[in-house]
VEXMAR-405604 format. One record per residue (C-alpha): x, y, z. Coordinates in steps of 0.001 Angstrom, whole numbers, plus 500000, padded with zeros to 6 digits. Example, Ala and Ser with C-alpha at 12.3 -4.5 7.8 and 13.67 -1.06 7.14 Angstrom:
2
512300495500507800;513670498940507140;
This chain:
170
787323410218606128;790834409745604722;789481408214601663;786885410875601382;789751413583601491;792156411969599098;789146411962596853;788946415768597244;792199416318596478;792091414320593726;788948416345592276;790589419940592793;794085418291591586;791944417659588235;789760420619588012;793214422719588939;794603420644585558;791816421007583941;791685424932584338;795369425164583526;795056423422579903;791580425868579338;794528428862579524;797351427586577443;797197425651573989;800353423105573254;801790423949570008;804648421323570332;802917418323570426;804571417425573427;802164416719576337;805137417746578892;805867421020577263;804322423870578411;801831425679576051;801301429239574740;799758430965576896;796090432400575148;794997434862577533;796588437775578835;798263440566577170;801498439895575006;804979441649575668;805752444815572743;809075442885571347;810646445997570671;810578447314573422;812611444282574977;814623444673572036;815535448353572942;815805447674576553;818164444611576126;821230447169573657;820294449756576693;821764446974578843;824358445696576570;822738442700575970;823018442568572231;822213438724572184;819485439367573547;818711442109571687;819068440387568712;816559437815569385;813746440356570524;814100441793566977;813766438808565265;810413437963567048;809231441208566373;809751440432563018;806898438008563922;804082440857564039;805532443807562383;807653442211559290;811038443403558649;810593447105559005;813314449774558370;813608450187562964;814403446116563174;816756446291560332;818774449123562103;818461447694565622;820072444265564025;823125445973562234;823802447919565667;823654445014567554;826013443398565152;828007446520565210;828128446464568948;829022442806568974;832120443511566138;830354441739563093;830793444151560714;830110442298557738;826726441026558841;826304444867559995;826782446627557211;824702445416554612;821770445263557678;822146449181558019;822327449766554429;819112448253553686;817726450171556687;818625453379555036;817764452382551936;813817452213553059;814508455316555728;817042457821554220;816592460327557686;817591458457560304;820609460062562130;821266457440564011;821531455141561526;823463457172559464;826098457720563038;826274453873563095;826777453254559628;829736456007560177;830941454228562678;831064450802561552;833309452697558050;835248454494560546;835780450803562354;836611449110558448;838998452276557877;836814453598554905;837559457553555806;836129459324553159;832842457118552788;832192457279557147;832758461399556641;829683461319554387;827690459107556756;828501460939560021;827833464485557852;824339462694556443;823497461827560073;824690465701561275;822603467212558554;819227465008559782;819856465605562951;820552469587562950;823513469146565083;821359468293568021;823310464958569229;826853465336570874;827654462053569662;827308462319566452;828907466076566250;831820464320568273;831918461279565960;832357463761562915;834762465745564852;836857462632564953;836347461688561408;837361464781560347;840474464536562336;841500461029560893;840846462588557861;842964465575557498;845459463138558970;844816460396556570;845252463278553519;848896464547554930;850610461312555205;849503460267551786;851226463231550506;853910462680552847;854501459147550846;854302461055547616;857409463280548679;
């Protein structure tokens, strides 16, 4: 009997296996990596995306646009999410030309437009972050409090930014 048990187990440990490998496919070559999983429904990556700069994960964030990339291609919405997750993480160089190009495939995105602003405001370009938080005012018909407050402020820094030049000049 203990024979004819350790046999059993050894059956169901094999069909258990075997019914395992039927489910996943190993795209690594290696037989001790898991596989991709075939069946079952896969996860919307930008949705994670979103839900990861909701949570301030902009790592994260980051990497759930990039597979996204995977099935949708580098579409205007992953473009922006990547500049404001570099915005959000301080790389304004690798920002800025990311939100650009987003705008330069979707011209009415206020958001976009606020971000660019405030990655100018961030690099001290005044005059230029004006027109992008009044561009992303104007598409958003003064709807969003943070963008009205972000012009607010630029216009502020502004007005201040014109007196002390001519303060220098006197």
């Amino acid at each position: 009997t203990g024979k004819a048990r350790a046999s059993a187990f050894a059956i169901a440990a094999v069909l258990s296996l075997t019914a395992c490998a039927e489910q996943t496919k190993d795209v690594s070559g290696n037989p001790l990596a898991p596989g991709v999983a075939t069946r079952g429904q896969s996860v919307d990556q930008m949705l994670v995306a979103h839900r990861m700069m909701a949570a301030g994960e902009y790592e994260l964030a980051m990497s759930a646009f990039y597979r996204a990339t995977l099935d949708e291609g580098m579409t205007p919405e992953i473009l922006a999410g990547l500049g404001s997750a570099n915005l959000k993480l301080g790389r304004l160089d690798t920002a800025e030309p990311l939100l650009r190009r987003s705008l330069k495939e979707q011209q009415d995105a206020p958001q976009v437009w606020n971000n660019l602003g405030v990655l100018l405001l961030e690099k001290n370009e005044i005059s230029e972050a004006e027109q992008a938080f009044r561009r992303a005012y104007a598409f958003d018909n003064g709807q969003s409090d943070k963008i009205r407050d972000n012009l607010r402020l630029v216009l502020a820094k502004s007005e201040e930014y014109q007196y002390s030049s001519e303060q220098e000049q006197d």
